[in-house]
C-alpha positions as CSV (number, residue, x, y, z in Angstrom):
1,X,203.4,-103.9,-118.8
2,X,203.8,-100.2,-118.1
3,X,200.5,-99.3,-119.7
4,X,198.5,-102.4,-117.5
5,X,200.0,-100.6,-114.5
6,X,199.2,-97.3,-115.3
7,X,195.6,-98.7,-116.2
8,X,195.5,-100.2,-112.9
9,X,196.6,-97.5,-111.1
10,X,194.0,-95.3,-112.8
11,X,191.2,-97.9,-111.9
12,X,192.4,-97.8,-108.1
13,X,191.8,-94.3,-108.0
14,X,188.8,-94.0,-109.9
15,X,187.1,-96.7,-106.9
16,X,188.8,-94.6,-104.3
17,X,187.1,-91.4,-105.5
18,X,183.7,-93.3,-105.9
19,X,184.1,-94.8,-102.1
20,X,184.8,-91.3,-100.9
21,X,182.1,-89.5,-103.3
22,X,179.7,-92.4,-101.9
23,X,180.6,-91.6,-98.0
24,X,180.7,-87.6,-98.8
25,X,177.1,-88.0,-99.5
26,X,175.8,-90.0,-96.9
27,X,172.6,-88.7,-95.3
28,X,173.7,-88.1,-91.2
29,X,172.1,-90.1,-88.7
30,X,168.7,-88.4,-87.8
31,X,167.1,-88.1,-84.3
32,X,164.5,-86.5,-82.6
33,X,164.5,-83.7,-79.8
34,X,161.5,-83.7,-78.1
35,X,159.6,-80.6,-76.3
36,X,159.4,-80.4,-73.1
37,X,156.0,-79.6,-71.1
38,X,157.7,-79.4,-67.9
39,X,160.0,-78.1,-65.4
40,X,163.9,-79.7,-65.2
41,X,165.7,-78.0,-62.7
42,X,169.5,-78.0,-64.0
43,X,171.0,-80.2,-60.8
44,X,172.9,-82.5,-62.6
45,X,170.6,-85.2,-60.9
46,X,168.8,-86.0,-64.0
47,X,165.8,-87.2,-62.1
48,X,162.9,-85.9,-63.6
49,X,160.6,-87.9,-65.5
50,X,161.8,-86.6,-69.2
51,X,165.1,-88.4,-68.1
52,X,162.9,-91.9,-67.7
53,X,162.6,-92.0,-71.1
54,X,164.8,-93.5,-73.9
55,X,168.1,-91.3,-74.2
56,X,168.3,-89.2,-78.0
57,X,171.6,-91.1,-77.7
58,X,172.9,-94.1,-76.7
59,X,174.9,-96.0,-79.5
60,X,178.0,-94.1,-79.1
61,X,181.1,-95.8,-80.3
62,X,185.2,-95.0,-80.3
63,X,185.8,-92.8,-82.7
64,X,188.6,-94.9,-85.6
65,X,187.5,-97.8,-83.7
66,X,183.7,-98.7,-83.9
67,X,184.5,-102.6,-82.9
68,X,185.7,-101.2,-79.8
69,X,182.9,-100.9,-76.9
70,X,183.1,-97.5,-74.8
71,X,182.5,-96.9,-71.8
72,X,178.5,-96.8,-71.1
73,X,177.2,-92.9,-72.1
74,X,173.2,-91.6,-72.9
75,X,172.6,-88.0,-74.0
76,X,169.5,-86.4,-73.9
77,X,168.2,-83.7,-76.0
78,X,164.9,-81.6,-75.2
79,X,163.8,-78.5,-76.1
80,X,161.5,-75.7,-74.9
81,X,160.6,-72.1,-77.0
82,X,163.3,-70.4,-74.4
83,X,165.8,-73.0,-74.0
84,X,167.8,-76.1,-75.6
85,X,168.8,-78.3,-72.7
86,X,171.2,-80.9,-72.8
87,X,172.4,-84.2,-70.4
88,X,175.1,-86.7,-70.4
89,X,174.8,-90.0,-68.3
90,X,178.6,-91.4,-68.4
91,X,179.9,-94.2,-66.6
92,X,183.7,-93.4,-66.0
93,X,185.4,-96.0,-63.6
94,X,188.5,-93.4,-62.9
95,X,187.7,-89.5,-63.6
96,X,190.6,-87.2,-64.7
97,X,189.0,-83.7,-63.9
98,X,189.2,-80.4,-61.8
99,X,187.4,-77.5,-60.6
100,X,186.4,-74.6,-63.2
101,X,189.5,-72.0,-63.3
102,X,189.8,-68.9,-65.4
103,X,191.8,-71.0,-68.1
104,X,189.2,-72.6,-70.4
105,X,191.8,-74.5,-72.3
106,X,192.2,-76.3,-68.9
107,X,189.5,-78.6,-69.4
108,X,191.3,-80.2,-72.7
109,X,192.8,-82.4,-70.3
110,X,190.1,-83.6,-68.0
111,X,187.2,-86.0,-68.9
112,X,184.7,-84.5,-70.5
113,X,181.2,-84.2,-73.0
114,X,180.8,-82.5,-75.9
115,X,178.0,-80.7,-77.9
116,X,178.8,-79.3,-81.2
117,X,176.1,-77.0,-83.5
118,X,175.9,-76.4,-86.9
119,X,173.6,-75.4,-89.5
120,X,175.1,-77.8,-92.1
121,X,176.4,-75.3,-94.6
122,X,180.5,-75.7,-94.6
123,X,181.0,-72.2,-94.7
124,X,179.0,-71.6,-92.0
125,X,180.5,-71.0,-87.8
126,X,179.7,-74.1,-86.1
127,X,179.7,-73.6,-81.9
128,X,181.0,-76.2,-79.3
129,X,180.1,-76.0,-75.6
130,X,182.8,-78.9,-73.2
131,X,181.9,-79.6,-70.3
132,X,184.3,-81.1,-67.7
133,X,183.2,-83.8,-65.1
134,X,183.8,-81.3,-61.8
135,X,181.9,-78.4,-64.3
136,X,184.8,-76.3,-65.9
137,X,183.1,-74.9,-69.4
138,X,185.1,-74.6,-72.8
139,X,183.1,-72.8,-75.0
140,X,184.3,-71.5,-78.5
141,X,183.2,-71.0,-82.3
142,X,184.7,-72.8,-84.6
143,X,184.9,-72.7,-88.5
144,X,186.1,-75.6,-91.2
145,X,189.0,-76.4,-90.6
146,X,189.8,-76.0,-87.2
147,X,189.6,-72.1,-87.2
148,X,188.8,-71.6,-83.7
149,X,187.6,-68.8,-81.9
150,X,187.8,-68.6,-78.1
151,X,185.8,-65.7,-77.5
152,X,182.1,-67.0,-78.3
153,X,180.4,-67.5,-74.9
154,X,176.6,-67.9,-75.2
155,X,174.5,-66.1,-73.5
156,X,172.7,-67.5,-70.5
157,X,174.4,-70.8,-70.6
158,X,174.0,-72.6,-67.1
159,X,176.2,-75.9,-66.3
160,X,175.1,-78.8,-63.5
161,X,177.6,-81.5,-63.3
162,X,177.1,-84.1,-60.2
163,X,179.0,-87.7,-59.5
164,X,177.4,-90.9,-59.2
165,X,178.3,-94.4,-57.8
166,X,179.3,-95.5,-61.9
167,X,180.9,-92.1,-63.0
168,X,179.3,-87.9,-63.6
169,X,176.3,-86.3,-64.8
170,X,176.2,-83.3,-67.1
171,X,172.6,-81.1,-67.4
172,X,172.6,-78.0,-69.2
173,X,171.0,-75.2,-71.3
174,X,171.8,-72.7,-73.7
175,X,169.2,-69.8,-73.8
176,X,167.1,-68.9,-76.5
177,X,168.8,-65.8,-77.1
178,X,172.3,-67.4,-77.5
179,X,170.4,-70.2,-79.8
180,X,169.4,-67.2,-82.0
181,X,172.5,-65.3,-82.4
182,X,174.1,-68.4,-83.5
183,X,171.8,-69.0,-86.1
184,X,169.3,-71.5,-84.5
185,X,165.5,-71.2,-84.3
186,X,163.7,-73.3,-81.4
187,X,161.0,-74.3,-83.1
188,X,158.3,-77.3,-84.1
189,X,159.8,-78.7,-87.3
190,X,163.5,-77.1,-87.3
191,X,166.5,-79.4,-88.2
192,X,170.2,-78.8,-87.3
193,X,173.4,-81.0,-87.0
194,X,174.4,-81.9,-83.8
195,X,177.7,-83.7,-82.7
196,X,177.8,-84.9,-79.4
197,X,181.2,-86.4,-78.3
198,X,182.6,-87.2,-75.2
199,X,186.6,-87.7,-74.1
200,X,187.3,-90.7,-71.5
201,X,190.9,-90.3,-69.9
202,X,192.7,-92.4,-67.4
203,X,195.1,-91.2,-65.5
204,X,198.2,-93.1,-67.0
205,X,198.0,-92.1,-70.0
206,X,197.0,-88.3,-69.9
207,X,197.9,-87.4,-73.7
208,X,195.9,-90.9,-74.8
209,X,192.1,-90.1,-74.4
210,X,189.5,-92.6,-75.6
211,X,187.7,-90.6,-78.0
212,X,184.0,-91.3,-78.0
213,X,181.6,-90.1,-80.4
214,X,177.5,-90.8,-81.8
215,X,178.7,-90.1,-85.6
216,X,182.2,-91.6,-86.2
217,X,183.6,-89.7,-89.5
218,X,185.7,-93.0,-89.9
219,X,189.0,-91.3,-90.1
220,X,192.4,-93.3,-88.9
221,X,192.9,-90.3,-86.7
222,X,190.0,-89.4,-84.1
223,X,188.5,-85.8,-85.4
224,X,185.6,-84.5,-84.3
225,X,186.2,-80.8,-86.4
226,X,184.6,-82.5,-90.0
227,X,181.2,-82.4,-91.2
228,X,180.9,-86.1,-91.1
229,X,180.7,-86.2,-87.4
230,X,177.8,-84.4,-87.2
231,X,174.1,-86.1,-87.3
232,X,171.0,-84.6,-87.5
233,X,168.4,-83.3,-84.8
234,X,164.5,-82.5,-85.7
235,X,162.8,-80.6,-83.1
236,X,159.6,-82.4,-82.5
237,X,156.3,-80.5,-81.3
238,X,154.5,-81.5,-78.3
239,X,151.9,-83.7,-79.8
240,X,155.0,-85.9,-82.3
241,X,157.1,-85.6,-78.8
242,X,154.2,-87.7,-76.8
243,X,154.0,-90.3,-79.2
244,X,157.2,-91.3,-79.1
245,X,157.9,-94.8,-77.4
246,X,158.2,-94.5,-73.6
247,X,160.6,-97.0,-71.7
């Protein structure tokens, strides 16, 4: 009896390894960023025509609990040779946020959306740019595992946040320059992993955030700081970005 349970034990762990081999290797979701041929005026209106088509995201679930159903969010990506911008659509019924203040840290309690970098090698600085619902900015570098590092600020980075009748807007942009001293090239054909996450708070329960994310890395505990909750964005050139289906 002793050797059956130590056979079965082994066994156990064996399949556990193989699931966790299996999920380690998953290929990441892959999307498209398309390049822009226009103007977008960072408003946080989100009313120009790129914003008329489909979102790069829209399937986001609750991180630890994909059979729950978020609130409503859509994140765009688009890119130009100067600029990467960024916008978040989110429907928030009751907003938690406040003004921009010289504490960044202050916006790790306020409703927020998240876009993470990386070039995909784990030794590798990954960046994260927060952006609260009234505008306030946390913006860090950030290594595996949870080495962060407060005083990355990109350079050029501009930040458009408005409210609507169903919740906030987020537009923004990092600058080619910053894009290039973290290791990114904005170009036709380039590939990066992306996270984009976004934190829903109600006012009740101000240390119990709904965690959203696209990728959920399928841990028990919400983490966003893991390789597995990063996809994968392809920068598309202008004649791939006008063939893509229009709404």
């Amino acid at each position: 009896m002793a050797n059956m349970a130590c056979w079965r034990t082994i066994t156990v762990l064996c399949g556990l390894w193989v699931t966790i081999a299996c999920h380690a290797g998953d290929d990441p979701p892959m999307r498209n960023v398309t390049q822009l041929t226009g103007e977008v005026r960072l408003d946080g209106k989100l009313d120009e025509a790129c914003y008329r088509n489909p979102p790069t995201v829209a399937d986001f679930v609750v991180a630890g609990a994909p059979e729950s159903r978020p609130q409503p969010t859509k994140a765009w990506l688009f890119w130009q040779p100067e600029r990467l911008v960024f916008a978040f659509e989110v429907h928030d019924k009751q907003i938690v946020a406040a003004p921009p203040s010289k504490q960044e840290h202050d916006v790790d309690a306020q409703d927020r959306v998240e876009l993470f970098l990386w070039s995909g090698d784990k030794h590798d600085t990954y960046y994260c740019v927060e952006v609260g619902a009234d505008a306030a900015v946390h913006d860090y570098a950030a290594r595996f595992y949870r080495e962060f590092d407060d005083a990355w600020a990109p350079a050029g980075l501009q930040v458009a946040v408005t409210r609507t009748r169903s919740g906030y807007c987020v537009e923004a942009e990092l600058s080619r320059a910053a894009m290039e001293a973290a290791g990114f090239k904005l170009r036709a054909g380039e590939q990066l992993r992306c996270g984009l996450f976004r934190a829903d708070f109600q006012p009740a329960q101000p240390d119990n955030p709904t965690w959203i994310c696209w990728v959920d890395a399928g841990r028990p505990k919400p983490d966003f700081h893991v390789a597995e909750s990063f996809g994968q964005m392809r920068l598309l050139n202008e004649t791939e970005s006008k063939t893509l289906p229009r709404e």
